[in-house]
N, C-alpha and C positions, 0 to 999 in steps of 0.2 A: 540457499533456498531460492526457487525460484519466484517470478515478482507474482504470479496470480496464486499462487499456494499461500505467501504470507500476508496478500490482501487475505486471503479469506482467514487463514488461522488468526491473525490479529482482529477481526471482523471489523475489518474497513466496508468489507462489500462480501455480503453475505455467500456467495457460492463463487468457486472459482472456474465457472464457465461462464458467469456474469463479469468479474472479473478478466478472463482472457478476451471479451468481448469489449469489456473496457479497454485494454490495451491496444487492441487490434484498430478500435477506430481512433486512437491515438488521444482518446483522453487522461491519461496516467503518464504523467513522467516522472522523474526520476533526477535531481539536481539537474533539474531546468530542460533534459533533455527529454521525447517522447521513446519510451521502450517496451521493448515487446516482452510477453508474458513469461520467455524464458528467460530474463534476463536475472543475474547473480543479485539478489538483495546485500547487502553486507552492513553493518553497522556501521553509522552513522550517516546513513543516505537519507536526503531528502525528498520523499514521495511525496509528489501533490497529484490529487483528483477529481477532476472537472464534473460535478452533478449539478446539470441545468446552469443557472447561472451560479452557485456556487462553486468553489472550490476549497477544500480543505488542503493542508499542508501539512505533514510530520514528519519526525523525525523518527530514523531505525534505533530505538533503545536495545534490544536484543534479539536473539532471534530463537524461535522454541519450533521442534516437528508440530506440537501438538498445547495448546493452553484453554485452559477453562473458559466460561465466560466469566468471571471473575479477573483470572490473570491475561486476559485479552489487553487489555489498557495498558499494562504497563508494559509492553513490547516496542508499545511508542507511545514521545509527546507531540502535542500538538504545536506549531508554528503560529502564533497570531502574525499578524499586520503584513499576511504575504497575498 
């Protein structure tokens, strides 16, 4: 799946044109490295994404075309102390 389709279906960042714009200014990377919005998600990848001075970090639990808001969360955990 590609990376701005499973920010949005995991609802990391709610629309996947916010999302490919995240990518494009190179705030989302991907085990450490910056990548672009078609890049292969695959499980167990490490996605962090820079909002303002935060930054969150998770990891890829699984991967779904399509999940609830409900089943959003557990597509991925979160990384503390990164």
């Amino acid at each position: 799946m590609r990376l701005d389709k499973y920010l949005k279906v995991s609802r990391l960042i709610k629309r996947r044109t916010v999302a490919n714009e995240a990518c494009d200014a190179e705030r989302v990377s991907v085990n450490g490295r910056p990548q672009r919005a078609s890049y292969d998600v695959k499980v167990g990848d490490r996605i962090s994404i820079r909002f303002g001075e935060k930054t969150v970090t998770v990891e890829v639990l699984s991967i779904s075309e399509t999940a609830g808001k409900a089943d959003a969360p557990t597509l991925y955990r979160e990384v503390a102390g990164e």
